[in-house]
DSSP file (Angstrom, degrees, kcal/mol; ACC not computed):
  #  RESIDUE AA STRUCTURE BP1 BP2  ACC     N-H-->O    O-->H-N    N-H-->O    O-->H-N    TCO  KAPPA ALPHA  PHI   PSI    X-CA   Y-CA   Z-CA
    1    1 A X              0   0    0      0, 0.0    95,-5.3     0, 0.0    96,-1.1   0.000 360.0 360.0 360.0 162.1    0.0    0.0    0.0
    2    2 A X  E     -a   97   0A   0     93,-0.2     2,-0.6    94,-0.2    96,-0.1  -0.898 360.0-165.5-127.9 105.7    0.9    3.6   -1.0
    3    3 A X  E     -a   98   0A   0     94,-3.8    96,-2.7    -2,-0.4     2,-0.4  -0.903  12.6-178.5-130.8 157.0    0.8    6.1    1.8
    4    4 A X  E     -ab  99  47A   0     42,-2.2    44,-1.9    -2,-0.6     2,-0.5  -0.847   9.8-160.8-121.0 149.8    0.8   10.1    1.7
    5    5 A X  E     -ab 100  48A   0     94,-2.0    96,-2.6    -2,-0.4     2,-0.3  -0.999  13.5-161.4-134.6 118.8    0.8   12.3    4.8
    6    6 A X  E     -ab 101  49A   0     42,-1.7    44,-1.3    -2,-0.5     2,-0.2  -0.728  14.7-127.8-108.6 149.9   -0.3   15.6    4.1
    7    7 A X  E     - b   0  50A   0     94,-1.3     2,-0.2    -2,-0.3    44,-0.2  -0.315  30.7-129.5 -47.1 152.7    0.3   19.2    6.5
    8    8 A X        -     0   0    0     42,-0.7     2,-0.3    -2,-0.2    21,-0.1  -0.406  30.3-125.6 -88.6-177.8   -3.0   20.9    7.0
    9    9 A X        -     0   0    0      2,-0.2    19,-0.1    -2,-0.2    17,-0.0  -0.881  18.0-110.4-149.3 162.8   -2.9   24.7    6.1
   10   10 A X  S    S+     0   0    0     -2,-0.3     2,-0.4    15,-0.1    -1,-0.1   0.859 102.2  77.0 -53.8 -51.1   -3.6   28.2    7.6
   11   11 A X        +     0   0    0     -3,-0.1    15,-1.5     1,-0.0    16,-1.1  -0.558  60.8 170.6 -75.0 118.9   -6.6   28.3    5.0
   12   12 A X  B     -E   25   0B   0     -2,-0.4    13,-0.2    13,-0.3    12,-0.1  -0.962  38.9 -94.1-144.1 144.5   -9.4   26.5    5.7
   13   13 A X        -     0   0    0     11,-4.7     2,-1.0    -2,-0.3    52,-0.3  -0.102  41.1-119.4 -34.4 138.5  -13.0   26.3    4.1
   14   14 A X        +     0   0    0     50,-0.1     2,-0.3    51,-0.0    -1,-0.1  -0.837  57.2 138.5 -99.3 100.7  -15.6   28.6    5.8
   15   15 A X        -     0   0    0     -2,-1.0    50,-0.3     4,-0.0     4,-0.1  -0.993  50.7-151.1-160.2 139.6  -18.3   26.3    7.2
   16   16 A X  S    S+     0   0    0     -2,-0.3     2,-0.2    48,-0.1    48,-0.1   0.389  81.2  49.8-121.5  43.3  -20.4   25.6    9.7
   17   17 A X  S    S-     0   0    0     46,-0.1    46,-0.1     0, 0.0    -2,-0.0  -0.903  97.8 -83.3-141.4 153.4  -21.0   22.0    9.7
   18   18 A X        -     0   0    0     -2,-0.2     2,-0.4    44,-0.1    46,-0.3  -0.402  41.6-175.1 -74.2 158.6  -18.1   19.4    9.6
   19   19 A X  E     -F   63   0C   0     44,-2.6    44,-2.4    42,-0.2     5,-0.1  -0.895  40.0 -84.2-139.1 148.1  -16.6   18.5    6.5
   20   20 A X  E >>  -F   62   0C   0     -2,-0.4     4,-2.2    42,-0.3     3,-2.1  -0.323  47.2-109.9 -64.3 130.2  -13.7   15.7    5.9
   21   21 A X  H 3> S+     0   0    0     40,-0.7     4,-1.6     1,-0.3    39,-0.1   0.870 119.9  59.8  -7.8 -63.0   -9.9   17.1    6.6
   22   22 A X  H 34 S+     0   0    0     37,-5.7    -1,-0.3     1,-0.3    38,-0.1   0.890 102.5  44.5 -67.1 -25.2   -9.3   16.8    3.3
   23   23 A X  H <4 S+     0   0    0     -3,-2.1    -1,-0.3    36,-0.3    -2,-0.2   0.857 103.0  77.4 -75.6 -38.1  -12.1   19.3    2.1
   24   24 A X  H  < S+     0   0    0     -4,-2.2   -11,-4.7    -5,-0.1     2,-0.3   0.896  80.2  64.4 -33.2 -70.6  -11.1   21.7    4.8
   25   25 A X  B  <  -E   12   0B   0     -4,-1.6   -13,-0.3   -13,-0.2     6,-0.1  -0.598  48.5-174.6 -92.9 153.5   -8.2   23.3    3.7
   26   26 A X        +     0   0    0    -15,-1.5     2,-0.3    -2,-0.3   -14,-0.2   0.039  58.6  31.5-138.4   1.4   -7.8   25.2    1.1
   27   27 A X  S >  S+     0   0    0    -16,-1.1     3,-1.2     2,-0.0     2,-0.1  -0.828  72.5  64.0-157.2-140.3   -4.3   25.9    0.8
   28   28 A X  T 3  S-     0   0    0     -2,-0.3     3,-0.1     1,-0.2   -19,-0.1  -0.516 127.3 -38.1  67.1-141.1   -0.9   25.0    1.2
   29   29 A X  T 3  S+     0   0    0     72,-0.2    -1,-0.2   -21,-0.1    -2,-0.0   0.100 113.0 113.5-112.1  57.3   -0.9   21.9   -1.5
   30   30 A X    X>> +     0   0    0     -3,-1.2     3,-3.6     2,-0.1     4,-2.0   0.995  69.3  51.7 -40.9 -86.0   -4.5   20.8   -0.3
   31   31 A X  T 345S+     0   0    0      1,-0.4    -1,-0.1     2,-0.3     4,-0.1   0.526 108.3  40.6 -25.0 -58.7   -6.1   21.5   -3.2
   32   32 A X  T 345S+     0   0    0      2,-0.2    -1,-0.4     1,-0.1    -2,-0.1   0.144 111.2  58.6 -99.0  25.6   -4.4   19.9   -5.9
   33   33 A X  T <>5S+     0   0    0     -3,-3.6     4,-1.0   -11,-0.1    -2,-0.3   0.083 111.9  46.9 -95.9 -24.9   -3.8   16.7   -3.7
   34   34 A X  H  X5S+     0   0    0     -4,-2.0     4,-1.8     2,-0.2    -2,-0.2   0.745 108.8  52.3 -85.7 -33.3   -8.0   16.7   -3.5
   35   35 A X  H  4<S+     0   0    0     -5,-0.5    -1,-0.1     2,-0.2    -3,-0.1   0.904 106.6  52.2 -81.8 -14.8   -8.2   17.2   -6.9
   36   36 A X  H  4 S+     0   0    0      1,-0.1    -2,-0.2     7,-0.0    -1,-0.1   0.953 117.9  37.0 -55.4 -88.6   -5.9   14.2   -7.4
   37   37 A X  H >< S+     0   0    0     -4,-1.0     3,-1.4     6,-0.2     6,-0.3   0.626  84.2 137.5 -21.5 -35.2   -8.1   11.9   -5.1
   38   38 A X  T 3< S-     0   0    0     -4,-1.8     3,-0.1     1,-0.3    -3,-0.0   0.039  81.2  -2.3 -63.4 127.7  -11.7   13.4   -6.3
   39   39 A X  T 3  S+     0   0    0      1,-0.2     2,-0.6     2,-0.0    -1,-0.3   0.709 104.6 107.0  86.8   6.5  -13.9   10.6   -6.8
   40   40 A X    <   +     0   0    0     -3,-1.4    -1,-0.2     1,-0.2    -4,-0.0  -0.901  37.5 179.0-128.3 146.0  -11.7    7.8   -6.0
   41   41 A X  S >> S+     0   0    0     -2,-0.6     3,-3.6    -3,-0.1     4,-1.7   0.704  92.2  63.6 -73.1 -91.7  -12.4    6.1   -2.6
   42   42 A X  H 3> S+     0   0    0      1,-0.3     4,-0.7     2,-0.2    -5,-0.0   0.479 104.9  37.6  40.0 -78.6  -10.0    4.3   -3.6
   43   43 A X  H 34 S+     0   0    0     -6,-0.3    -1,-0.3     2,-0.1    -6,-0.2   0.396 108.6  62.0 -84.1  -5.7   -7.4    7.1   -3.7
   44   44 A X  H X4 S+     0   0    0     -3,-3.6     3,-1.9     2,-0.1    -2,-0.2   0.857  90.0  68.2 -99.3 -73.3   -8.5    8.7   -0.8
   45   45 A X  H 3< S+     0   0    0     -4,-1.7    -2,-0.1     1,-0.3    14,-0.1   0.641  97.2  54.3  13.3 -72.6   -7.8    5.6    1.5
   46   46 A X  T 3< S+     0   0    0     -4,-0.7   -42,-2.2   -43,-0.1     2,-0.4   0.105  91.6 101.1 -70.5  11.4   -4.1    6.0    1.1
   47   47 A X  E <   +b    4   0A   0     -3,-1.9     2,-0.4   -44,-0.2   -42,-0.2  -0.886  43.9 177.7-160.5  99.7   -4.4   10.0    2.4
   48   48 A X  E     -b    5   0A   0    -44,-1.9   -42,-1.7    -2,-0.4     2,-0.3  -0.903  13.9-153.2-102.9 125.1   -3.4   11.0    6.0
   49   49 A X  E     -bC   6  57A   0      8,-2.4     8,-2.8     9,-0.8     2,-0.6  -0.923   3.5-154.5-110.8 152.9   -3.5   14.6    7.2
   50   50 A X  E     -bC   7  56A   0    -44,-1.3   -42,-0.7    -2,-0.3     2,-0.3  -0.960  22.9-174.5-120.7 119.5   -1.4   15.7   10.0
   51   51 A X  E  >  - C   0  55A   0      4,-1.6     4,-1.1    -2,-0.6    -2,-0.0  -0.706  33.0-138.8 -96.5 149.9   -3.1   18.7   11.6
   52   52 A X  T  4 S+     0   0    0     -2,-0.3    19,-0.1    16,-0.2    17,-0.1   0.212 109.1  45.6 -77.7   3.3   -1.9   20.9   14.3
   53   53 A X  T  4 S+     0   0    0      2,-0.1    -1,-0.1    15,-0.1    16,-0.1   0.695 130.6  18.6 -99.4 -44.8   -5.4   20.9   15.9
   54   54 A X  T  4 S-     0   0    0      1,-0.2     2,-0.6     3,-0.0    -2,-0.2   0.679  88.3-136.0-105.4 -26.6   -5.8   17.1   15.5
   55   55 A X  E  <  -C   51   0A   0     -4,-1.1    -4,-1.6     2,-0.0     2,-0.7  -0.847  65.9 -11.5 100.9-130.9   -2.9   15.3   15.0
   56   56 A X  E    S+C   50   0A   0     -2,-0.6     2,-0.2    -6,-0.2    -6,-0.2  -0.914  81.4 144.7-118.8 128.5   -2.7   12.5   12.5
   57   57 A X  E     -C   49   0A   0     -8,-2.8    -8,-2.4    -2,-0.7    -2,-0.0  -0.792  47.6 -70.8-140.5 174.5   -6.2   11.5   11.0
   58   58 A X        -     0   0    0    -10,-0.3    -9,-0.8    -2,-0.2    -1,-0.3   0.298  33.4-123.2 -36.7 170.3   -7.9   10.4    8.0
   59   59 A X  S    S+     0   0    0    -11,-0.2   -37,-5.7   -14,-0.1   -36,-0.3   0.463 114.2  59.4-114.4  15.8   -8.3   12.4    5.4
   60   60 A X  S    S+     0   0    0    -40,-0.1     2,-1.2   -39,-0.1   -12,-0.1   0.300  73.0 128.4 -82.3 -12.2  -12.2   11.5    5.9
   61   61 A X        -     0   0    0    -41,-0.1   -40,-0.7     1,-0.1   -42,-0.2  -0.224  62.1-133.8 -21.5  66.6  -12.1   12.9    9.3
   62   62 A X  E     +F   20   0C   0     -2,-1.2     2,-0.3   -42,-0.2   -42,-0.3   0.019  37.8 167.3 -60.7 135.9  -15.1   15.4    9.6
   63   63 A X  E     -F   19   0C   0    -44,-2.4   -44,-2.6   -46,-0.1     2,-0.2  -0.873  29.6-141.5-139.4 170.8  -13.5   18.3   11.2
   64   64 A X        -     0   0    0     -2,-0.3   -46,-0.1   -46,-0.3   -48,-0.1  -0.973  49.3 -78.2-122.5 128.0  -15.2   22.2   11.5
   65   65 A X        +     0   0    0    -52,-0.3     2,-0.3   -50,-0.3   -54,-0.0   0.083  59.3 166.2 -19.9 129.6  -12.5   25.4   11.0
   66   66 A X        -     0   0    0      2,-0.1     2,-0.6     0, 0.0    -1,-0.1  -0.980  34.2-119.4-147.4 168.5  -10.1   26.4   13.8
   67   67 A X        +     0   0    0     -2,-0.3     2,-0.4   -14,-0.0   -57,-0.1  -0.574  44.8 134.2 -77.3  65.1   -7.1   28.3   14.7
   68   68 A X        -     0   0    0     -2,-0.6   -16,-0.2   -58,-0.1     2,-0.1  -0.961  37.1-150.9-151.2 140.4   -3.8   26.7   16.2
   69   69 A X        -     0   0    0     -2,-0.4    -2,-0.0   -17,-0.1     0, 0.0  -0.414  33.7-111.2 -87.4 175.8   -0.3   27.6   14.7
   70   70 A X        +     0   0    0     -2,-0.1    -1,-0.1     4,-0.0   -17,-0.1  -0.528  55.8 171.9-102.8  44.0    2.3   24.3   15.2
   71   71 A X     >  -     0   0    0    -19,-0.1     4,-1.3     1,-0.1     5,-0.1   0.347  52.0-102.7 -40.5 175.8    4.2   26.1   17.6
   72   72 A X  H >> S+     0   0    0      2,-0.2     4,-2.8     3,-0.1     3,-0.5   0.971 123.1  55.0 -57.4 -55.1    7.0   24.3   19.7
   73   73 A X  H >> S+     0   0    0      1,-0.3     4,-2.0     2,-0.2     3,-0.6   0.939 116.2  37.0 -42.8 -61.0    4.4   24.2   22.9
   74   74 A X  H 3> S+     0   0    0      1,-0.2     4,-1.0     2,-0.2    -1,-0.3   0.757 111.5  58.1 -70.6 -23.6    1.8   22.4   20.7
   75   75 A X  H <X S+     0   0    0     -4,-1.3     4,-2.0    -3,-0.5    -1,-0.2   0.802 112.4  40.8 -63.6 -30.7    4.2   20.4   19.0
   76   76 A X  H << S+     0   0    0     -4,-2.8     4,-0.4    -3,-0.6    -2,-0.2   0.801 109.2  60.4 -48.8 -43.9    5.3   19.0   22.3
   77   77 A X  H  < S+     0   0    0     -4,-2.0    -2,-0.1    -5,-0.3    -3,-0.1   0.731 118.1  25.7 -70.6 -41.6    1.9   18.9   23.3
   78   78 A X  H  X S+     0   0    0     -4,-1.0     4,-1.6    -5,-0.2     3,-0.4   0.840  91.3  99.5-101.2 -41.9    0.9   16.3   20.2
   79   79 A X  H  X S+     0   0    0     -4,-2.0     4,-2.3    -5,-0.3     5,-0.3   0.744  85.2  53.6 -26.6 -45.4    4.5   14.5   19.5
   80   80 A X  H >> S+     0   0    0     -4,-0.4     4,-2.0     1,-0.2     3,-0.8   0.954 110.1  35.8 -74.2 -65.7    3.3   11.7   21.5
   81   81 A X  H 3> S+     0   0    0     -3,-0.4     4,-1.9     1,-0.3    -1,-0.2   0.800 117.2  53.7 -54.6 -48.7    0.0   10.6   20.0
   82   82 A X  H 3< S+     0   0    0     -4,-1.6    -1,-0.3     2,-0.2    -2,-0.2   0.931 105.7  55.3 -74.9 -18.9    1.1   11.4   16.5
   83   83 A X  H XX S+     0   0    0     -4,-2.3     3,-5.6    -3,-0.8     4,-1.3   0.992 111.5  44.2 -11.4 -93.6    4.2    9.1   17.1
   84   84 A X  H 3X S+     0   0    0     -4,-2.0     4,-3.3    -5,-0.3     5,-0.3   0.744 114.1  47.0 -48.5 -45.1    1.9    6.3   18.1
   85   85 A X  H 3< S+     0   0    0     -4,-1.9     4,-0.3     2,-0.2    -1,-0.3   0.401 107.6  57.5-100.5   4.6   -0.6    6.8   15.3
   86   86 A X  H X> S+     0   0    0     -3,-5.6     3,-1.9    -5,-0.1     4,-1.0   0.889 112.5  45.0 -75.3 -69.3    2.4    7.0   12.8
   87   87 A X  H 3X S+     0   0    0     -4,-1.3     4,-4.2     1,-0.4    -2,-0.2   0.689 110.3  50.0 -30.6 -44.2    3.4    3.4   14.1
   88   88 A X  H 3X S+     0   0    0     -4,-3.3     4,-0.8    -5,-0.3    -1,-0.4   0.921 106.0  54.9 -87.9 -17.2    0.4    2.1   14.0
   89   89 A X  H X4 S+     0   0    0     -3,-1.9     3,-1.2    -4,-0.3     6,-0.3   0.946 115.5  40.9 -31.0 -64.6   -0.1    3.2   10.6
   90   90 A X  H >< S+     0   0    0     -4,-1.0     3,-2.2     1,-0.2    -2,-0.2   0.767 100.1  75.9 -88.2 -18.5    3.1    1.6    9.6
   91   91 A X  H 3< S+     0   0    0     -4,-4.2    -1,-0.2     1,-0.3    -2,-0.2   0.715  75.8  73.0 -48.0 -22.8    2.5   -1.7   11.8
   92   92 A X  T << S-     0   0    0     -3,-1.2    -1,-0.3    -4,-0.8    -2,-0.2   0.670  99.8-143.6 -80.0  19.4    0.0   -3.2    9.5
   93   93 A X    <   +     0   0    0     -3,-2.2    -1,-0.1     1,-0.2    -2,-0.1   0.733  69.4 114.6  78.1   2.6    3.4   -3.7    7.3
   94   94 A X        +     0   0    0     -4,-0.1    -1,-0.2    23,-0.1    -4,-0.1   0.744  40.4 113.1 -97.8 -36.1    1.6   -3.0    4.3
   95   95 A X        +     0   0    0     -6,-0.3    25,-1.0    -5,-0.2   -93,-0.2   0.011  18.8 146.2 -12.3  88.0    3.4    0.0    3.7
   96   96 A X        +     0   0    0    -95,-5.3    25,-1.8     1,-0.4     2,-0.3   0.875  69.4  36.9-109.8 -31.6    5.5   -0.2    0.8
   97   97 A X  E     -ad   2 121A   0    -96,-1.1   -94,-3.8    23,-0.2    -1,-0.4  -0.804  62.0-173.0-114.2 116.5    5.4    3.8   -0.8
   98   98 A X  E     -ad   3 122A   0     23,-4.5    25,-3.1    -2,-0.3     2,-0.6  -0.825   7.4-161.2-133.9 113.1    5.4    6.5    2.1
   99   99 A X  E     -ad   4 123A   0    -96,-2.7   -94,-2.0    -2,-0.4     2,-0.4  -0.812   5.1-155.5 -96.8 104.7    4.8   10.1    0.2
  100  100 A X  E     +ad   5 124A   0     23,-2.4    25,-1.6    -2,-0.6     2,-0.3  -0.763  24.4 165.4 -56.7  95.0    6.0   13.0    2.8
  101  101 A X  E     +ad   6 125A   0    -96,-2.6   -94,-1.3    -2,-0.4     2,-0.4  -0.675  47.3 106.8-120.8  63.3    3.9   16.6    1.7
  102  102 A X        -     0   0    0     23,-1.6    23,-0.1    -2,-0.3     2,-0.1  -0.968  69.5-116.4-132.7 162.3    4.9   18.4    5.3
  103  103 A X     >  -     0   0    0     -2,-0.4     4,-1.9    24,-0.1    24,-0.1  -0.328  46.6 -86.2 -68.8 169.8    7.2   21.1    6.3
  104  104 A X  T  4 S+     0   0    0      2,-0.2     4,-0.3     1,-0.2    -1,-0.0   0.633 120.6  53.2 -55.9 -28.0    9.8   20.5    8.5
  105  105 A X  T  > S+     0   0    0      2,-0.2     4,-0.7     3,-0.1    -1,-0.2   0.666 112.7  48.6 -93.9 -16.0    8.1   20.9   12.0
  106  106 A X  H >> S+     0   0    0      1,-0.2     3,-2.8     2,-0.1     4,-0.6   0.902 101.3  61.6 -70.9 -71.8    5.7   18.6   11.0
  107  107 A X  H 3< S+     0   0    0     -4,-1.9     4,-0.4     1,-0.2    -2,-0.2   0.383 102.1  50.3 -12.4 -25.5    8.0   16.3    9.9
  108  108 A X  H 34 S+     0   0    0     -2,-0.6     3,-0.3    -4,-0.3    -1,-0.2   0.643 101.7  62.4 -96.0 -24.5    9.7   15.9   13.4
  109  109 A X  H << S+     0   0    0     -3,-2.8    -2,-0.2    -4,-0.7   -26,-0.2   0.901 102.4  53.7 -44.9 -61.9    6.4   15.2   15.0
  110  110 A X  S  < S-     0   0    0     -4,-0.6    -2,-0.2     1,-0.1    -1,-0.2   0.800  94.5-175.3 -47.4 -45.9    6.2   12.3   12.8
  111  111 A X        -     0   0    0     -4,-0.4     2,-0.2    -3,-0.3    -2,-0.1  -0.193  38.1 -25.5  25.6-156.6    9.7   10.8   13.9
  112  112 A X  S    S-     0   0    0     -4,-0.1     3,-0.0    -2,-0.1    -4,-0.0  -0.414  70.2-105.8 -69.7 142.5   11.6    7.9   12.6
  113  113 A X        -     0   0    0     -2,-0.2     2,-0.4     1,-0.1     5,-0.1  -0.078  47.2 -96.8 -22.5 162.0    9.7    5.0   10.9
  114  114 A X        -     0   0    0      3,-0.5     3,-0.1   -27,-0.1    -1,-0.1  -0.898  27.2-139.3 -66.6 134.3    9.5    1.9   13.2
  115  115 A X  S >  S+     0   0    0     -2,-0.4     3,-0.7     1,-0.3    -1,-0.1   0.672  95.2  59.6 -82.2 -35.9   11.9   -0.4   12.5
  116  116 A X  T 3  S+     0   0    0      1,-0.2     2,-0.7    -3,-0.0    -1,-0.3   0.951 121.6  31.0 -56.2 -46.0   10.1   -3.7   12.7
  117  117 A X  T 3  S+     0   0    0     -3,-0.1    -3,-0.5   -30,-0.0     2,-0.5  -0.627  79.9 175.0-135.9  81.4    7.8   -2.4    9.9
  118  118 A X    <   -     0   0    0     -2,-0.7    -3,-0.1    -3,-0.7     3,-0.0  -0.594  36.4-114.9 -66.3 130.6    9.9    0.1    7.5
  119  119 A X        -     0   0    0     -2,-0.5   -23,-0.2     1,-0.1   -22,-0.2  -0.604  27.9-123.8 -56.0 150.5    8.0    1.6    4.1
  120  120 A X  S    S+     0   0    0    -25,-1.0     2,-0.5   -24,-0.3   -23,-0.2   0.935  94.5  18.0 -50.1 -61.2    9.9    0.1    1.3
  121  121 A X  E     -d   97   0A   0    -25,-1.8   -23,-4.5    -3,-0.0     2,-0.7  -0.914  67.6-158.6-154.7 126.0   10.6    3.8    0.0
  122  122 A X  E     +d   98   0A   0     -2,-0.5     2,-0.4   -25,-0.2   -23,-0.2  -0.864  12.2 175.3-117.5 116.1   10.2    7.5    1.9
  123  123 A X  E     -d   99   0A   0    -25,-3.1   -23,-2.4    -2,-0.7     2,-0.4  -0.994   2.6-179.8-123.2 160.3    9.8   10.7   -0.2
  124  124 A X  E     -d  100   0A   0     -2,-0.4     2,-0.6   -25,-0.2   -23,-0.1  -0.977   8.3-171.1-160.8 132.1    9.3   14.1    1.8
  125  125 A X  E     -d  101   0A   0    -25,-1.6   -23,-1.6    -2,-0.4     3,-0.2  -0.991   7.8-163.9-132.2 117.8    8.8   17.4   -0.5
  126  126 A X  S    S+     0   0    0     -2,-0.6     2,-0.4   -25,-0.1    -1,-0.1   0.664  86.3  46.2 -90.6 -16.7    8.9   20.2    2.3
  127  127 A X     >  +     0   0    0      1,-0.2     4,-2.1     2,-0.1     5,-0.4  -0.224  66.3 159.6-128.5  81.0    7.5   22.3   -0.2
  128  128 A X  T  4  +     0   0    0     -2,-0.4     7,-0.3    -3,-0.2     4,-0.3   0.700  67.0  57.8 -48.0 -41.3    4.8   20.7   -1.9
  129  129 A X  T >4 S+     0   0    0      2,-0.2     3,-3.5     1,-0.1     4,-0.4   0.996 120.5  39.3 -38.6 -87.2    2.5   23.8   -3.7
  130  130 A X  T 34 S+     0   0    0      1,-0.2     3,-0.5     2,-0.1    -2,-0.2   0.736 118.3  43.0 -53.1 -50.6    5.9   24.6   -5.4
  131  131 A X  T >X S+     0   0    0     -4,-2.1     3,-2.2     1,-0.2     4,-0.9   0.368  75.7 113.5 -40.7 -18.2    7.0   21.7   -6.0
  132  132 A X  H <>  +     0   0    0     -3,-3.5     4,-2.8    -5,-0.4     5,-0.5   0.876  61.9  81.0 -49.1 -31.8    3.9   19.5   -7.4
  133  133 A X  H 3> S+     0   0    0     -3,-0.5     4,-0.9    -4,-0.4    -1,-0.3   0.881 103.9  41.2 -30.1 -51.7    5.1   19.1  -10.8
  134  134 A X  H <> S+     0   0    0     -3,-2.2     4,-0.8     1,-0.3    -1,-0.2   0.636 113.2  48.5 -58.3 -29.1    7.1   16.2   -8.8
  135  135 A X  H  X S+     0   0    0     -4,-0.9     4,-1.5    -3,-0.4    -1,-0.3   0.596 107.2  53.3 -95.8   3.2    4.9   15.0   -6.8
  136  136 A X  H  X S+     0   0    0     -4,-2.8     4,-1.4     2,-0.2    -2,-0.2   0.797 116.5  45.1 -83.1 -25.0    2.3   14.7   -9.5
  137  137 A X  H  X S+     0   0    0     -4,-0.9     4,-2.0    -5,-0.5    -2,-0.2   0.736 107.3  54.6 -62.4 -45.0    4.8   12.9  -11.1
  138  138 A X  H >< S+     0   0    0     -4,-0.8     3,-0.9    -6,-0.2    -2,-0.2   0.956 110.9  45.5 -52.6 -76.2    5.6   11.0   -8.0
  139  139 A X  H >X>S+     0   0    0     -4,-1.5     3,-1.9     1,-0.3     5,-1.2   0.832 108.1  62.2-102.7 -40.5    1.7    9.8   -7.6
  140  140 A X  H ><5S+     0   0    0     -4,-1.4     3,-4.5     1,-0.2    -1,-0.3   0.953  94.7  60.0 -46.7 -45.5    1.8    8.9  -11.7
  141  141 A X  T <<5S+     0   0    0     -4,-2.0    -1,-0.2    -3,-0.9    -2,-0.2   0.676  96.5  65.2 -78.2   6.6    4.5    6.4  -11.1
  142  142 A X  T <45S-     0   0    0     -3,-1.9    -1,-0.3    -4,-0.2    -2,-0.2   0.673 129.2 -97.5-100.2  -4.3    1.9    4.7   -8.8
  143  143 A X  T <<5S+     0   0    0     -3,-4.5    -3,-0.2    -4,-0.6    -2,-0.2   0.766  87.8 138.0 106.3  22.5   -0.3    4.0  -11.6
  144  144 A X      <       0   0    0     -5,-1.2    -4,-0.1     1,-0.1    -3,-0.1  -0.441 360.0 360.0 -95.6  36.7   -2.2    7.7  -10.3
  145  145 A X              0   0    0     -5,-0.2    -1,-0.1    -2,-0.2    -5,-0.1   0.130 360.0 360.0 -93.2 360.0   -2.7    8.9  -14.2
């Protein structure tokens, strides 16, 4: 299995009934990572957001707009729980493709992989928006056309 772990962004949908993670935000490289997925169940599956409100969730999560920067405090605050829900992510061992779209202080939240159950293969774009030409590329060579 193929997984991506997305950042959440500053910009988020204005609503006042919950909506899934991924429909929330509205920038950073949300957008054109939804517009990948749209329609696909499928595609969706594989799609993880790591929020600085929530931690690491689905990217069917229903969530409502909030405020919270990924400050040190709050990154302290969360390291543990998204730890464990990295792990268990990567314990069922199905992992083989694990696509990285966070900045760096997300990224450290995550830590290291667990060792019992590595992905075959790690990519991390810290700047995804700019960068998507690669990762669109990136998601092609998964058969994502």
């Amino acid at each position: 299995m193929n997984l991506i772990i997305v950042g959440c962004s500053r910009r988020k949908r204005a609503t006042v009934t919950p909506v899934p993670a991924l429909d929330l935000y509205e920038g950073w490289c949300v957008p054109a990572l939804r517009a990948e997925v749209a329609g696909r169940s499928d595609r969706l599956a594989h799609v993880r957001v790591l929020s600085a409100r929530h931690g690491l969730i689905a990217a069917t999560t229903p969530l409502l707009p909030y405020d919270q920067v990924l400050n040190r405090r709050r990154a302290l605050h969360l390291r543990r729980a998204v730890r464990q829900a990295f792990r268990t992510e990567l314990s069922r061992g199905d992992v083989s493709d694990l696509l990285l779209l966070l900045e760096p202080r997300y990224l450290r939240l995550l830590g290291r992989p667990d060792a019992r159950h590595p992905p075959r293969a790690v990519r991390w774009f810290s700047h995804p928006a700019r960068d998507w030409d690669q990762v669109h590329a990136h998601l092609a060579g998964w058969g994502w056309q």
